[in-house]
Structure formats: structure tokens, C-alpha cells
N, C-alpha and C positions, 0 to 999 in steps of 0.2 A: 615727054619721055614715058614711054611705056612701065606702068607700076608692075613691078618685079618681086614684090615684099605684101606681103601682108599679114594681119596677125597669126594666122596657123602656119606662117614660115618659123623655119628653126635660125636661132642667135646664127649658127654659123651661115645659114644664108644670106642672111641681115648683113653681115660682115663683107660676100662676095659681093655683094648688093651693092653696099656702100664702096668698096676698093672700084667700082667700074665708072663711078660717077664723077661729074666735072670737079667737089670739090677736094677729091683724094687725087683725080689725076692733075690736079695744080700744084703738087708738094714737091718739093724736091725729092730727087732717085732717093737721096739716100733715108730720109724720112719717111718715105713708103715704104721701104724697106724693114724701118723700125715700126711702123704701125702694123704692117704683116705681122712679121713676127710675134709679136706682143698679141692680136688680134686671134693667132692662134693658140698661143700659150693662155686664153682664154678660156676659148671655148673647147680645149682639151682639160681643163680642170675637172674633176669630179667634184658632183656635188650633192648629188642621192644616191647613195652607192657606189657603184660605177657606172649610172649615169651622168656624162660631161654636158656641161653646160651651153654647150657649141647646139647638145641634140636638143632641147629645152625649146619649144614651139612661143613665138611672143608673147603669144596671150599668159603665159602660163609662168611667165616671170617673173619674179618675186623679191624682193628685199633679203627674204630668208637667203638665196639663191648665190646673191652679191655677197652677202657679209660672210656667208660659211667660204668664198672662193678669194676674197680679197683677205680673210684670215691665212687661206694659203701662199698667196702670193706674198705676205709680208715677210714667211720664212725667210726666203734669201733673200730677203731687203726691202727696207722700206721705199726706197728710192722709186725701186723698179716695180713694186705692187701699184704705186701712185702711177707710174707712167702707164702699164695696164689698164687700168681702172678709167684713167682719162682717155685712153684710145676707144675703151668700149664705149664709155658715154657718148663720145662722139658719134658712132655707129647708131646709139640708140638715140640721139637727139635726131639724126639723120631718117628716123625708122619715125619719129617723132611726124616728122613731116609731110609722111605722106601716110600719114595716119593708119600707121600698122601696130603702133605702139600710144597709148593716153600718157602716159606718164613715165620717166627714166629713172627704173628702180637701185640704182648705183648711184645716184645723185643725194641716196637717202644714207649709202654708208657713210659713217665717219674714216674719215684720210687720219691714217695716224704724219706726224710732222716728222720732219727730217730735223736731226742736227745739223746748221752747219760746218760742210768741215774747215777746218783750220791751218792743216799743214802746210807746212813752204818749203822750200830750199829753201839751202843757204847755199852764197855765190863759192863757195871753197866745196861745196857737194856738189853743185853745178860741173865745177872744174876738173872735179877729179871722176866724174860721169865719163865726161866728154874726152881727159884724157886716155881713161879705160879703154871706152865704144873704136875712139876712132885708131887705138893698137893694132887691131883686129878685124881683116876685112870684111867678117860674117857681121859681124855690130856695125858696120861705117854708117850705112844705113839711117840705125835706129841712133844712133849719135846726132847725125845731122836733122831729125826731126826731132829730137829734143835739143838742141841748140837753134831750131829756127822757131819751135813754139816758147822757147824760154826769151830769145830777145826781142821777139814780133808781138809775142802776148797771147798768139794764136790757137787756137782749140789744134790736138792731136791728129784728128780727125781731118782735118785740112789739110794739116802736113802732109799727112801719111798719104796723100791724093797729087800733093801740088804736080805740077806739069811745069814744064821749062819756059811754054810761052808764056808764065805767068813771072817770068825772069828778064830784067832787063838791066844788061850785065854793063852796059854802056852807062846809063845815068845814075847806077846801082840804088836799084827799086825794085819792090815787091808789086804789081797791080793782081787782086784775085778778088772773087767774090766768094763768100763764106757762104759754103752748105747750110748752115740753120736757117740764117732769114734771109738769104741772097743780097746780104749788105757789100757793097764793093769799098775795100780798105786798101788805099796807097801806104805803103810804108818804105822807109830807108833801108839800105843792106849796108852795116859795119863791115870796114875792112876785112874782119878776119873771120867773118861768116862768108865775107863773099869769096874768099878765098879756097872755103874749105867748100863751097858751091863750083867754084872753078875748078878744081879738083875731081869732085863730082862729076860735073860734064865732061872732063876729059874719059871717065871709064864707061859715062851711060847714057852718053848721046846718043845712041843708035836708038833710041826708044823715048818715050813720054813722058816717064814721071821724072822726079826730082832727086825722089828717096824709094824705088824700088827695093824688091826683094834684091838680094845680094846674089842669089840663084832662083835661073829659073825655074819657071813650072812648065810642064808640058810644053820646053821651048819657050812661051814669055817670061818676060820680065813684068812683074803686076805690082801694085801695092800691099804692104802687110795690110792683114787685118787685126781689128784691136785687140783680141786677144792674142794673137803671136807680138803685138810690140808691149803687149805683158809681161807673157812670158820673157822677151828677150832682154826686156829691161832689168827683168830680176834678175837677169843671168848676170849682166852687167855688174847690177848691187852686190849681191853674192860676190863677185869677181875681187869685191873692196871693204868689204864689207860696209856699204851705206847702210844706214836703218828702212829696215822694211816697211814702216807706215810711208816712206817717200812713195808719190804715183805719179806716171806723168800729167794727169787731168792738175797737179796741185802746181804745172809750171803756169801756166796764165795767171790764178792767181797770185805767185809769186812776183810775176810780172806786173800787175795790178800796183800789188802793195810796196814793193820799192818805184813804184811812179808817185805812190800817192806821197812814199817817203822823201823823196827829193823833190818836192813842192810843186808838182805835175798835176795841175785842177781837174775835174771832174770831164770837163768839157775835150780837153784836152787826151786823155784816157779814153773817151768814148770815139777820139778819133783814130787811137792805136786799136783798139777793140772792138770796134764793128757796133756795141751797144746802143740803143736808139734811147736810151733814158737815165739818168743817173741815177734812180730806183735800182734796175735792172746790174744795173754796177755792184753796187751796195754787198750781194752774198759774195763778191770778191774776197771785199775789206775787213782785213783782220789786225784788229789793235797791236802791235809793237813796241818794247819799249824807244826804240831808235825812232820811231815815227813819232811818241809821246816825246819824247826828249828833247827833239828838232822842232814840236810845237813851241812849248815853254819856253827853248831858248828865244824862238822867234819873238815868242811875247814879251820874254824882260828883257831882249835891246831894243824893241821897240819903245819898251816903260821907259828907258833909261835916256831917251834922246825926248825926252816931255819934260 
């Protein structure tokens, strides 16, 4: 491959550099997508005035550079300064290699840590979600992808995409492969998910998805994007007044921890979740007292038959 990059190129070169090469074009659409983005929200930062970081030549990059830019990025969250920060290093480990870059000066900032978070439903917020969403033909929608990521355990982000051939109505089964790592997860369809699916198809079989917009755009029928099934979900909450720390990213876990609750092993969990490690499970699991409760009892009838 012809060297495209070298030290008197600027970050944001380094960045176009790196999107054209074999190991950014192996990601999934939707993960190139999030590396763009982020990869811009970089090097638009200012960081000597209003010079952005993007104009900054390699040789000329600095520690100072990264810490004054990832102090910005922590404003609106810690979450998202870290996933920034990891996108550039990538870029510069990449710059690394064909020796345009000696060293990756953002390898030096300190990551501030994330809590994790802890929220869940409850199956009586679940229920009265989903009695709301599906009143209302503008929510049917956004009902049905949090009723299939709340019983499937599935990230939003899948829902909100799934396609019908990934529907098989006949032996009622889920087969799709999950955007993040391309893991392929077979799962069951309960009666009255598939119900509310069969319903579904009868008004938007003419088209692909699952859980399209409820109106189109310029003539299609598309998928929400995450911030409109935000929005819509509050509108929902609002509509009932649920508590507003509820999100839908806290239905998986939800999912997670009543598996873990009704004595569903790890192994087991990783087959509903696509997970490839029971490490990786782990920021799921959040202590309950019904999960604590269900332990102990387990323990003292076991005691008690000794």
C-alpha cells in the first residue's frame, strides 16, 4: 500500500488515512459510522485557541493536546469522551505503523471511569410501557422494539434495524446476527410477542423492517434512529408518568438480571445475549434483594436436607 500519512500530515488526515484501510473497512456499517463521527468530533475540538486538533501536523502532537481535548469531551460524558479517545488512539496506533507517529500521545491521558449504571424495570413498568406505546399507532413502533429487546435481552440498536427475514413465524424463532461483534443468536418468540409481530406484518409487509417509522420519509418506510426512539419513549413515559431515569439501553439489562434471578447460569445468559465471556456479562449484573433472597433460600433447604 502506498504511504499516504506521514509525520507533517495533519490528525485529520491521519483519520482519512486510517477510514480507507483494510482494518476500518472490516467493521461493521454501523461501527464505522460511530468511529466517523467521534473521529470528527475530534479533530473539531479546539485546543490552542481556535486551533482544532484535526489541523495539528503529527509531529507536533502532544500530551498537552489530548488532555486539554479529552477534558472537553468529558463535559457531556464520561461514556462518550472514552469512546472518542479510543477511536483516536486507534488512528494513532494505525499512524504508529507506518511510522508517521513514534509514540500515541493519548495513551498518556488518564480515562476518567464510568459508574456503572444500575437501573431496571420493573415487569408492572414494562407493562404499562407497552400498554401505552401500543394505544397509539404513532408509538406501535417504538412499543414493539422495546417489547422484543425487553424479552430477547437484545441491544435497541438491533431492534430498531431487525428485518422480517430474520422472523420465522412458522417455528416461532428469532435467527439475526448482532451489529456489535457479528455474533449469530437463535432465540424463541412467546406467544404474545408473536402475536403482537403478526400484527405488525399485517400493516408493514410491503417493506423490510420489523419496527419501522410509523410514517414515511420521502416516501420510505426507514428505521428510527436512536435519538428519535428517545425522544419517543419519553413521550410515552410522560404519557404515564414512569420515572424518568427509565432508558431503553436499561431493558437488556433488565433482561440479564431476572435470568440471573430465576437461576439461569451464566452460560446459559450468554446464549440469550450474544456475549462471548462471562466477564463481559458481569456490567449487566446488579444485586437485587429478590435475587439475594432466592440465593439463601436456596442455601437453607439445601442445609436442611443434610
Amino acid at each position: 500500500m502506498k504511504q499516504v500519512v506521514t509525520p507533517t500530515s495533519k490528525l485529520s488526515e491521519a483519520c482519512k488515512y486510517y477510514m480507507s484501510s483494510p482494518s476500518y473497512c472490516a467493521l461493521k456499517g454501523n461501527t464505522q459510522k460511530d468511529y466517523s463521527k467521534n473521529l470528527n468530533k475530534a479533530c473539531d475540538t479546539k485546543v490552542e485557541g481556535n486551533k482544532q486538533l484535526g489541523n495539528i501536523k503529527l509531529k507536533h502532537l502532544r500530551y498537552k493536546h489530548m488532555s486539554i481535548a479529552y477534558e472537553q469531551w468529558t463535559v457531556k460524558g464520561i461514556r462518550s469522551a472514552n469512546y472518542i479517545a479510543t477511536c483516536l488512539s486507534i488512528v494513532l496506533n494505525h499512524c504508529i505503523k507506518f511510522e508517521a507517529l513514534t509514540h500515541n500521545p493519548m495513551s498518556l491521558v488518564k480515562k476518567s471511569k464510568t459508574k456503572p449504571r444500575k437501573v431496571m424495570w420493573q415487569p408492572d413498568q414494562v407493562k404499562l410501557f407497552l400498554d401505552t406505546a401500543y394505544t397509539d399507532f404513532r408509538w406501535r413502533s417504538i412499543g414493539l422494539i422495546v417489547q422484543m429487546a425487553y424479552q430477547w435481552g437484545q441491544r435497541i440498536g438491533d431492534m430498531r434495524t431487525l428485518t422480517w427475514d430474520s422472523i420465522d413465524f412458522k417455528n416461532k424463532r428469532l435467527d439475526y446476527e448482532q451489529s456489535k461483534r457479528g455474533v449469530d443468536v437463535h432465540l424463541p418468540i412467546r406467544d404474545d410477542l408473536l402475536a403482537m409481530i403478526a400484527v405488525q406484518k399485517e400493516t408493514f409487509d410491503f417493506q423490510e423492517y420489523v419496527a419501522p417509522r410509523t410514517k414515511p420519509i420521502a416516501g420510505a418506510y426507514t428505521p428510527y434512529n436512536i435519538d428519535e426512539i428517545h425522544i419517543l419513549i419519553n413521550e410515552v413515559k410522560d404519557e404515564v408518568n414512569l420515572p424518568i431515569e427509565l432508558q431503553a439501553r436499561d431493558l437488556r439489562r433488565t433482561a440479564v438480571v431476572e435470568m440471573v434471578e430465576e437461576g439461569v447460569d451464566l452460560l446459559g445468559i450468554m446464549q440469550v445475549t450474544g456475549h462471548k465471556s462471562p466477564q463481559s456479562v458481569k456490567p449487566y449484573l446488579v444485586n437485587t434483594f429478590s435475587g439475594a433472597s432466592n440465593a439463601l433460600e436456596r442455601r437453607f433447604n439445601n442445609d436442611d436436607k443434610h
